[in-house]
C-alpha positions in Angstrom: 12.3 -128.0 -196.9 14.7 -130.1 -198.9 14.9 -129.5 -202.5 16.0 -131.8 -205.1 16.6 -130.8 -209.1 17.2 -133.0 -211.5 16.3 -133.1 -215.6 19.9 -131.5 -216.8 22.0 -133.0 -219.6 23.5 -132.3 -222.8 21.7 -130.5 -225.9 22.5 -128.9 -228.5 22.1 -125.0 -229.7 18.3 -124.6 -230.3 17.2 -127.9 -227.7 15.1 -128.1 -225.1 15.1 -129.2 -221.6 12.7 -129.4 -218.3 14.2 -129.2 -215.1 12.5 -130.6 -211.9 12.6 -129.5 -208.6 10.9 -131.9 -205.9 10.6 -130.7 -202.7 10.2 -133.1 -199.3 9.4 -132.3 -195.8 7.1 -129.1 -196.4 4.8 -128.1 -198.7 6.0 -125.5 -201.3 2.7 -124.0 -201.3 4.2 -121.5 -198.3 7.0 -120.5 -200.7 7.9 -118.5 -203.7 10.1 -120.8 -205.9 12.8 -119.6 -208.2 15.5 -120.9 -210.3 18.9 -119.8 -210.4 22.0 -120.2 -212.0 25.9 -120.6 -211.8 28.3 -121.0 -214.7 32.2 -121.7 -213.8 33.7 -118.0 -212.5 30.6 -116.4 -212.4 28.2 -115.4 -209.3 25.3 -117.4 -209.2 22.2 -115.5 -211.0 18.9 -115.4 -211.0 16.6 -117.0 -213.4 13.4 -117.0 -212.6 10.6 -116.7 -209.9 6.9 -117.9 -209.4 4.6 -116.6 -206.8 3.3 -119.0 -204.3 0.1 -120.3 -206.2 1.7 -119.6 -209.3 -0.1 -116.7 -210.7 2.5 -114.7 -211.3 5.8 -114.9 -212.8 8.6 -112.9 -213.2 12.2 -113.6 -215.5 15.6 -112.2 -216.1 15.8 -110.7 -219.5 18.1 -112.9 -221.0 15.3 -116.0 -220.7 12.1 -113.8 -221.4 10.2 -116.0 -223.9 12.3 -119.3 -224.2 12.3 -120.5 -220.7 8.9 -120.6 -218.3 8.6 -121.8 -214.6 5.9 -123.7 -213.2 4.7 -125.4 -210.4 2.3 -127.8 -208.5 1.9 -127.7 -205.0 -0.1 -131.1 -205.0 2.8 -132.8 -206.3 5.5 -130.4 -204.5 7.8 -130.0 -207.4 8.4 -126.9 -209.3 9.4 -127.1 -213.0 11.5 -125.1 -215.4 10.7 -125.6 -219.3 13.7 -124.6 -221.7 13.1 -124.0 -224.8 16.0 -122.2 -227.7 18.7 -123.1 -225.8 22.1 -121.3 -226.2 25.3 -122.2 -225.7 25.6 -119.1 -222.7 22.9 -120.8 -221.1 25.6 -124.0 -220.1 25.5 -123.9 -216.0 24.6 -125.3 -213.2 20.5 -125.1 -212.5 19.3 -124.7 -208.9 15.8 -124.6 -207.2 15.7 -122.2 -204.4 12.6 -121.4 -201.7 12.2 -118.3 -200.4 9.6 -115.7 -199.3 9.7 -112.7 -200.8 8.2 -112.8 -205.0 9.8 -111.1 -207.4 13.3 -110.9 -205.4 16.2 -111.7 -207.5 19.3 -111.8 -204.6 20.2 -115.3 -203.7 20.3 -113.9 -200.0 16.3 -113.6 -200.2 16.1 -117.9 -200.7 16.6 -119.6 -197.6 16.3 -123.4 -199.2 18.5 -124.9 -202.2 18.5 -127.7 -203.8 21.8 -129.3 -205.1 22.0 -128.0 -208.4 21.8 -129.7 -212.0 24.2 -129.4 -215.0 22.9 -127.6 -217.9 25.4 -128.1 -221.2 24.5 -126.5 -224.3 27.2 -127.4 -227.4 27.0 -124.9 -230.6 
């Protein structure tokens, strides 16, 4: 599967932003989807997860309650909404498949998309 984010930018402290992730060649409905993260010197880090009909969720702790994942198999794409953004949330943003829910090692995704920026200016 081949996955493609897109929806980053530029915000300020307190903004919002909705990533996409569109996926091409299978259907995500055989995968758990997840987000991810990588800021400059860091390890990438997990975001978030959603199960593969999207009935159950599961976050880091630093994006309980401001960020939520989403997806829709019929359209193939898997969204992240962002909501009280902080300046610690400026990254990189990547969509990852894997197989395993709840998982939060990058090991565990097999698929990744190329990765959108995220800036968030105080």
């Amino acid at each position: 599967v081949q996955l493609q984010a897109s929806g980053g930018g530029s915000v300020q402290a307190g903004g919002s932003l909705r990533l996409s992730c569109a996926a091409s060649g299978r259907t995500i409905s055989t995968f758990v989807m997840g987000w991810f993260r990588q800021a400059p010197g860091i390890e990438r880090e997990f975001v978030a997860t959603i199960s593969w009909s999207g009935g159950n969720t599961f976050y880091a702790d630093f994006v309980k309650g401001r960020f939520t994942i989403s997806r829709d198999n019929a359209k193939n794409t898997v969204y992240l909404q962002m909501n009280s953004l902080k300046p610690e949330d400026t990254a990189v943003y990547y969509c990852a498949a894997g197989r395993r829910f709840t998982t939060t090692q990058v090991s565990d995704y097999g698929y990744w998309g190329q990765g959108t920026q995220v800036t968030v200016s105080s």
